[in-house]
C-alpha positions, 0 to 999 in steps of 0.5 A: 379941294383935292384930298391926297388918297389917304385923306379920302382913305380916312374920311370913307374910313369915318363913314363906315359906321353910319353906312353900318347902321343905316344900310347894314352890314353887306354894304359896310363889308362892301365899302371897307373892301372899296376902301382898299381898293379906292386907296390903290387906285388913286396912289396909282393915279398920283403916280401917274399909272393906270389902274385897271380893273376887270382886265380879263386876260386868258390863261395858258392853254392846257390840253387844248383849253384856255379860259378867258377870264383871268384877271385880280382887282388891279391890273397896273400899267405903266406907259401902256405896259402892264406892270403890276398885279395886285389883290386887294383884301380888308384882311387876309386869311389862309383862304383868300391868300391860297385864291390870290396865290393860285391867280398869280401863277395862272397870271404869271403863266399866262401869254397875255402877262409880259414876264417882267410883271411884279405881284403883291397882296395889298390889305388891311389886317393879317388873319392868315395862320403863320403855316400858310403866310410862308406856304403860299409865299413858296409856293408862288416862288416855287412855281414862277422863281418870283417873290409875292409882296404883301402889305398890310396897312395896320401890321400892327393888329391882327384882324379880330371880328370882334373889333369889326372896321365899321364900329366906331370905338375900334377907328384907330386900329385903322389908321394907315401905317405910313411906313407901310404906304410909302413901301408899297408907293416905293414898289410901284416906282 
């Protein structure tokens, strides 16, 4: 049976608290991050892109030096073209939006990114302050005239440590917003 991605969203979603309990909190932070990532890539693979992850590509040169490790979770392409590029977080605060920012112009700026590819920010729950969600949203456009998409799968709750994804009671602040899913699906069309 083929499940849809949201289907196998769902049922990893349902074995987080069991993962917690039996094997801990590392591992139940790792699997609610795979959770979003998993999500990506199977919606890119029923789209028929190719999502590719550790996709190094090198930054521009500045004085003679050019890193070569440049690269966030998702690199997707589209008939061997990259297309997009996306960051995938459980939630975003003002630390990680400040990293997957400052990633996106070195990417944009990069020679091995062709001109036309499109960012995004793909997570769970908003934990960032108002200042640094429209902060960073400008400054990534001030520096590549580009706007940065960000979807939040539960834009209905702010992340909260005290209702963890892994806890059980808390399962229904983690249901997809459908409306959320098909604006991202649509983005990637």
């Amino acid at each position: 049976m083929n499940l849809t991605p949201i289907e196998y969203f769902n049922q990893e979603l349902d074995a987080l608290p069991s993962i917690h309990k039996n094997s801990g909190g590392g591992n139940a932070r790792n699997a609610s991050g795979l959770l979003y990532e998993n999500l990506i890539k199977r919606t890119c693979n029923q789209l028929g892109l190719d999502a590719k992850k550790n996709d190094y590509v090198k930054t521009e040169e500045v004085n003679g030096y050019s890193l070569k490790n440049l690269q966030v979770d998702w690199h997707i392409y589209k008939n061997n073209v990259m297309r997009y590029l996306v960051e995938s977080k459980t939630y975003l605060d003002a630390c990680y939006l400040k990293r997957a920012t400052l990633d996106f112009i070195e990417l944009d700026q990069s020679p091995d990114v062709p001109d036309n590819v499109e960012y995004a920010i793909f997570a769970g729950q908003n934990a960032c302050g108002d200042a640094p969600f429209v902060y960073y949203q400008h400054l990534f456009k001030k520096f590549t005239g580009k706007d940065m998409k960000i979807f939040f799968l539960h834009p209905n709750h702010k992340r909260s440590s005290s209702r963890p994804i892994y806890k059980e009671e808390f399962r229904g602040l983690f249901n997809i917003d459908n409306m959320v899913y098909n604006e991202f699906i649509n983005w990637l069309n």
